[in-house]
C-alpha positions in Angstrom: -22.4 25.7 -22.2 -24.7 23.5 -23.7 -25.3 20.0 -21.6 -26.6 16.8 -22.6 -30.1 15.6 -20.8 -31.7 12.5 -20.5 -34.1 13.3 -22.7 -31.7 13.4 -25.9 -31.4 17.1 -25.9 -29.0 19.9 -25.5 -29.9 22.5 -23.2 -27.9 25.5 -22.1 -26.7 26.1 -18.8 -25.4 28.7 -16.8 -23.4 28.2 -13.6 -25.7 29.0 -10.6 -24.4 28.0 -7.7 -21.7 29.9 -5.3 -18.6 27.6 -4.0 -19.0 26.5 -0.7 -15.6 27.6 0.9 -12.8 25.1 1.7 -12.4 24.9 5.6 -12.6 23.1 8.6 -15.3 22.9 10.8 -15.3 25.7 14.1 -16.4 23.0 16.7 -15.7 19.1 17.2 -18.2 16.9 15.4 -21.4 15.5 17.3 -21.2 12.6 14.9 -18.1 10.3 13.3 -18.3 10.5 9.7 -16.1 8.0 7.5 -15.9 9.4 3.5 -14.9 6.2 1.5 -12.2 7.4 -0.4 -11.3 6.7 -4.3 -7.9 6.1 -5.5 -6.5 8.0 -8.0 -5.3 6.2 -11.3 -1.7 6.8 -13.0 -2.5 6.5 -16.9 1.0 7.2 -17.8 2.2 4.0 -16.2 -0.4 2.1 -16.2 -0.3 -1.1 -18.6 -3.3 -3.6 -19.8 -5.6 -1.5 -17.2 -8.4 -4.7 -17.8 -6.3 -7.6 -16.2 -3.0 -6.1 -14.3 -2.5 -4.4 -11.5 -3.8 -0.8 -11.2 -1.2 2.0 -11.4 -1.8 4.3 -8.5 -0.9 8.0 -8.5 0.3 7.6 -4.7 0.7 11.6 -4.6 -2.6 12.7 -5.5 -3.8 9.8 -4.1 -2.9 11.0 -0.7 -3.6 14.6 -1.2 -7.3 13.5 -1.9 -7.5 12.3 1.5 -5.2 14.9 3.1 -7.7 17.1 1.9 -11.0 15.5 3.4 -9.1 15.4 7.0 -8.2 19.2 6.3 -12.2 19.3 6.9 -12.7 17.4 10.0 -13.6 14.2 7.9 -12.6 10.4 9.2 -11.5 7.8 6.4 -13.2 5.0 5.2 -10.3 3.2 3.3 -9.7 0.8 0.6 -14.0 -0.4 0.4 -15.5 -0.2 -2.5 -15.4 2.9 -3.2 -11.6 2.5 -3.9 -12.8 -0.3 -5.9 -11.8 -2.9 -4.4 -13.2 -6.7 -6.6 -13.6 -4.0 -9.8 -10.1 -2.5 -10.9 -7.8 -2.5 -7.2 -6.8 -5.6 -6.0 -5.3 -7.3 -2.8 -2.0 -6.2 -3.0 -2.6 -2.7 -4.0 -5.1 -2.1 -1.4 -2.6 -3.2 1.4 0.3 -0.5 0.4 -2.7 2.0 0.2 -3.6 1.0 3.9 0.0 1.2 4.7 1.0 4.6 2.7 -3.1 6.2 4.1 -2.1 5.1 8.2 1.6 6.5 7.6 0.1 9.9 6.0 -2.6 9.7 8.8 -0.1 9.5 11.7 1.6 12.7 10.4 -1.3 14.7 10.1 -1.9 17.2 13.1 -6.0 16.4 13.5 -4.9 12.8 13.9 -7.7 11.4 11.6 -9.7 8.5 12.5 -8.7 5.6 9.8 -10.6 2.6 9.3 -9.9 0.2 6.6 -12.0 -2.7 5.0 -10.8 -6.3 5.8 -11.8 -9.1 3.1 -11.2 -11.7 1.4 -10.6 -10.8 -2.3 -6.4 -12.4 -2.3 -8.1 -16.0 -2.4 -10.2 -17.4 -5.6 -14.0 -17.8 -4.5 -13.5 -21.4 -5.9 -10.7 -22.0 -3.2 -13.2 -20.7 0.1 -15.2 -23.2 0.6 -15.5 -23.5 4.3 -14.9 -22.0 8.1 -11.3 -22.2 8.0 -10.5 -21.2 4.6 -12.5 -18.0 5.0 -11.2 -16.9 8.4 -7.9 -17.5 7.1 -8.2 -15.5 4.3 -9.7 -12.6 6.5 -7.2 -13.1 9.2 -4.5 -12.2 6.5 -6.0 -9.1 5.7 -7.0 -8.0 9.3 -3.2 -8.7 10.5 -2.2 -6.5 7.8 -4.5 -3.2 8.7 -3.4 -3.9 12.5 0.2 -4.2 11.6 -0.3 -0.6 9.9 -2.0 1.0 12.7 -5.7 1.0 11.1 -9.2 0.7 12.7 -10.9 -3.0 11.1 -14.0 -2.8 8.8 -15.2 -6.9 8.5 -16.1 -6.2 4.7 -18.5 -8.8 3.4 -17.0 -11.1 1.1 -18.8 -12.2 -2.0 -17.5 -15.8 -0.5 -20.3 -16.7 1.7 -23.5 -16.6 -0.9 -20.9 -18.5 -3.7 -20.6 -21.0 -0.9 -24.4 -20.9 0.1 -23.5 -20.4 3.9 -26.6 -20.2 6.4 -27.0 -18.5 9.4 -24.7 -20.9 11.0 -21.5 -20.1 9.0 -21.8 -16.8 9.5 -22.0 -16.5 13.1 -19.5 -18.9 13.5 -17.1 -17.3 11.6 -17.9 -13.6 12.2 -17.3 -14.7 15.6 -14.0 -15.9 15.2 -12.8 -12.9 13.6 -14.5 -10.4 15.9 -12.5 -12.4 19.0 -8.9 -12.2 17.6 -9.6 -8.9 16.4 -7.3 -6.5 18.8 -9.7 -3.6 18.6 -13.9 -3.2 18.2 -14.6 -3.6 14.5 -16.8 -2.6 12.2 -19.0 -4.7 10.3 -20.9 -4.4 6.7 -23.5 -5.1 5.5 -23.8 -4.0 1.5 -26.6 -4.8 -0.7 -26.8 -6.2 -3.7 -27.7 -2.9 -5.1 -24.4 -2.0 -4.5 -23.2 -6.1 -5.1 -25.4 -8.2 -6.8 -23.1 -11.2 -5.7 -24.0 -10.5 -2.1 -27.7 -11.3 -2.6 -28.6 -13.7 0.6 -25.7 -11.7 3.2 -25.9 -13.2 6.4 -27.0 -16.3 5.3 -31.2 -15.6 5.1 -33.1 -14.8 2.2 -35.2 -12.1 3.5 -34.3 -8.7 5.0 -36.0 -9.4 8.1 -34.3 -12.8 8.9 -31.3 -11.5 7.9 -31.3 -8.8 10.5 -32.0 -11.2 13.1 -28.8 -13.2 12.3 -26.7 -9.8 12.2 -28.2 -8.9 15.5 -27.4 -12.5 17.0 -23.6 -11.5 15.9 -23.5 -8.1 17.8 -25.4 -9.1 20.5 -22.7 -12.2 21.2 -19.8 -9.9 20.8 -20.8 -6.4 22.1 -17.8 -5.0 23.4 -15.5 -5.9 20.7 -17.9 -4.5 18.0 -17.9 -0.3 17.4 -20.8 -0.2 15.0 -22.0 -1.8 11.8 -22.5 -0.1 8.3 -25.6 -0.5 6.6 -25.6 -0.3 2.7 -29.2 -1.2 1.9 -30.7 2.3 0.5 -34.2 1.6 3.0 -34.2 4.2 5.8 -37.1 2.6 7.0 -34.8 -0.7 7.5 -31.7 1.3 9.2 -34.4 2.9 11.9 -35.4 -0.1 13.2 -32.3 -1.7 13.0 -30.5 1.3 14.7 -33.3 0.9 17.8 -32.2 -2.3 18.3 -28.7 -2.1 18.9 -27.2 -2.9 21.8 -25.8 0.7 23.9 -22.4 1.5 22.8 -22.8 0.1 19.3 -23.2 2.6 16.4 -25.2 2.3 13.4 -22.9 3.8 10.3 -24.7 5.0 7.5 -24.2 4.0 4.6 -27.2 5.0 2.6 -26.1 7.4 -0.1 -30.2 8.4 -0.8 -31.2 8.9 2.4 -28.5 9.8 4.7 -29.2 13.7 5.9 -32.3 12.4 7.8 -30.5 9.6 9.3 -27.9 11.5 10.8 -29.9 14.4 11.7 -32.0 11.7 13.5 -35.3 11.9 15.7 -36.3 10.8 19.3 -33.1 11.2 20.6 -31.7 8.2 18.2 -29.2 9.3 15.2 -26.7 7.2 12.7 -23.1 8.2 12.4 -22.1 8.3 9.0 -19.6 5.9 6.7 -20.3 7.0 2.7 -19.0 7.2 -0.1 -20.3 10.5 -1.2 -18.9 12.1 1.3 -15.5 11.8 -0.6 -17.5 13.9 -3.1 -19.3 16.5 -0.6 -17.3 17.0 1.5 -17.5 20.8 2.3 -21.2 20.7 2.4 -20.6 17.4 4.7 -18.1 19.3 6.9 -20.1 22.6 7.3 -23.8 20.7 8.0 -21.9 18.4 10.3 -20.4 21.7 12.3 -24.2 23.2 12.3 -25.3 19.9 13.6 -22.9 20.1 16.1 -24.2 23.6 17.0 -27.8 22.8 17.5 -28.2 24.7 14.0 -30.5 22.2 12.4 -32.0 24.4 9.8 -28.5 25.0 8.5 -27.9 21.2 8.8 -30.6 21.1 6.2 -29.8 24.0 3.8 -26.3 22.3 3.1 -27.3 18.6 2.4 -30.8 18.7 0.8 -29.1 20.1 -2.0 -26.7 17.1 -2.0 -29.0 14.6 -1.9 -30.2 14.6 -5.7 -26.4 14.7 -6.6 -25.9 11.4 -4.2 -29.1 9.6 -5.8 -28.2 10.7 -9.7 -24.2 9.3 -8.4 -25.4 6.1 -7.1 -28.4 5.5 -9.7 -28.9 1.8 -10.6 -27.1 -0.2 -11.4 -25.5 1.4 -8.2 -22.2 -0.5 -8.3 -21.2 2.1 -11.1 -21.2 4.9 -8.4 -17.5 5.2 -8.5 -17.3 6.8 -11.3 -19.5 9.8 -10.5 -17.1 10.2 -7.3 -13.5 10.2 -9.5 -15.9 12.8 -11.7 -16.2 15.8 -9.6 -12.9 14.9 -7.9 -11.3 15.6 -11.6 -13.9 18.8 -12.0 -12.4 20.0 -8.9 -8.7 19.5 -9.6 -7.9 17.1 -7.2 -6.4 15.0 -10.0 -5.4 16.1 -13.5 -7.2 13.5 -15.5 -10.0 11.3 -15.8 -8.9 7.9 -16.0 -9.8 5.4 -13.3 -8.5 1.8 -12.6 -9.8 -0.5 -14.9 -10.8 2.0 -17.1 -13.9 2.1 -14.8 -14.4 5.8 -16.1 -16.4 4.2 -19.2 -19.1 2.7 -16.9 -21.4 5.6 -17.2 -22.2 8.0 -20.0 -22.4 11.3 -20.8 -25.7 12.1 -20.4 -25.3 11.0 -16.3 -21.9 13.2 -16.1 -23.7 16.2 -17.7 -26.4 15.5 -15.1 -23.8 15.6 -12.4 -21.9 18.7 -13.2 -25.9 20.3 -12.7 -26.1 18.9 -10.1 -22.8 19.4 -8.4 -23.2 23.5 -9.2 -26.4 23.7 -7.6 -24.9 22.3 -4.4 -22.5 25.1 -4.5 -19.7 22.1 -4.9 -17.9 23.0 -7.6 -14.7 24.3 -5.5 -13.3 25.9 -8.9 -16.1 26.9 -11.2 -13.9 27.9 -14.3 -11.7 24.7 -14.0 -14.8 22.7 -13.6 -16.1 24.2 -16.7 -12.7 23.9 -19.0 -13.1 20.1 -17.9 -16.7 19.4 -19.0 -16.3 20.9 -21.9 -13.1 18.6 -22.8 -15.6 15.8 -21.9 -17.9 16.9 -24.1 -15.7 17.4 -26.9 -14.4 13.9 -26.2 -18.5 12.9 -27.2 -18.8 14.6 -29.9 -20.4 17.5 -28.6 -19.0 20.9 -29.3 
């Protein structure tokens, strides 16, 4: 076919890549990886898609993540990858929690869930202090406990709108991480990923800022299982992963760099908590199993190729990276369309998908070659491209 490239050309291209095959892995993991999972849009019911509530496929929905346990994979649910603040809101995230931990609970690996805790029910204009932000977490925390789930402390767009310094936040992390009736997980996401989280943790430099994090764990290390780390600066994670205290994991969440994190060196290694994993998954699976069995150089072979997928998926501006995830999901059949909440599919252009499906072949990930083909060439059509 002939694809789009970002030099205002069309190119032929040829499929080069062999499918990676569906499985799960031989031995058990040597590290916990969380794929942040999309949801999965009903166009035929939904209804003003820019100001209601999303209509959710529930089915596929669930199949989606059905199918990343199938391959050994944990769950990351309802973060931002499932759009949560840019199509999904409150009350649709909660019966995804509920209907994900009740699919979970039937399924014989017994998948790890963890699901993100905020504070998107209440207008920004409304928290304004302490109690009106630990209230509005505390709903949503009770909620993902009451459904069986693992707590991810998601960071709330609410502490930069209300300016809160170092201060704030420990006070009210710390309240949360106390009531909480298992270890959480905390996150920290850029503003690549949010620009309205510019500032996190209540500093306005990285370094300060991972000082006040720190002074969170290190006050509550027992009732903390990791943190997730969303700032795209290896460098950063490192050093922040050495100084953690023992027993409290650094989860990846660095979509450009995240093969040598895990991999590791010196005996120190971050677990894993991304969103492209949703979109890897068998290369994720199958490097994680070689991993596991000492097989480094296999490790490697699997994910380098993923790795310019991941940084063309989560190019800048970065908070667009959904889309490229609900892509290759479609290419691969796992839904039948490709419409997303919000109409959210319109946030990148054709060019970037064209660039993708490349991409995705070369990593030997597109599962069904001849459906994935049939499917870009309806998206091209779509352009004006025949």
């Amino acid at each position: 076919m002939r694809l789009p490239t970002y030099a205002g050309m069309l190119e032929d291209y040829r499929l080069v890549g062999e499918a990676l095959e569906v499985r799960a892995p031989a031995v058990p993991l040597t590290r916990t990886a969380f794929a942040a999972a999309h949801v999965v849009s009903d166009p035929l019911a939904e209804r003003d898609p820019w100001v209601g509530r999303p209509a959710v496929d529930w089915e596929n929905t669930l199949k989606f993540r059905c199918w990343l346990w199938d391959q050994g994979l944990d769950l990351a649910e309802a973060m931002d990858t499932a759009q949560r603040g840019m199509g999904v809101d409150w009350p649709t995230a909660r019966e995804l929690i509920e209907r994900t931990m009740r699919a979970a609970k039937a399924h014989p690996l017994r998948p790890r869930v963890a699901c993100g805790a905020g504070t998107d029910h209440v207008e920004l204009s409304e928290l304004r202090d302490d109690d009106t932000l630990i209230a509005a977490y505390s709903h949503q925390m009770e909620a993902i406990e009451a459904a069986g789930g693992q707590v991810i402390i998601m960071a709330s767009r609410a502490f930069p709108a209300m300016r809160a310094d170092i201060d704030t936040y420990a006070r009210v992390y710390g309240r949360l991480i106390e009531q909480a009736a298992e270890p959480v997980i905390l996150h920290w996401l850029g503003d690549a990923f949010d620009p309205m989280l510019a500032g996190y943790w209540g500093a306005g430099d990285v370094s300060s800022a991972t000082d006040a994090v720190l002074a969170i764990i290190a006050a509550n290390p027992l009732k903390i299982d990791g943190i997730k780390v969303s700032l795209l600066d290896q460098a950063h994670e490192e050093g922040l992963r050495a100084r953690l205290p023992e027993g409290v994991r650094l989860y990846t969440g660095d979509d450009f760099n995240y093969a040598d994190l895990i991999a590791g060196s010196s005996g120190q290694y971050s677990h894993a908590l991304l969103g492209i994993f949703a979109a890897i998954a068998p290369a994720a699976s199958q490097a994680l199993e070689a991993l596991a069995k000492d097989d480094v150089e296999t490790y490697h072979a699997l994910l380098a190729p993923t790795v310019p997928l991941s940084r063309e998926i989560f190019k800048a501006p970065t908070q667009f990276y959904k889309a490229g995830i609900a892509f290759l999901a479609w290419l691969n059949g796992a839904q039948d369309h490709f419409i997303m909440p919000a109409g959210f599919q319109s946030a990148r252009e054709i060019t970037h998908y064209a660039e993708v499906f490349r991409l995705a072949d070369q990593a030997r990930l597109l599962t069904r070659p001849d459906l994935a083909m049939e499917r870009m060439q309806t998206l091209l059509r779509l352009h004006g491209i025949g």
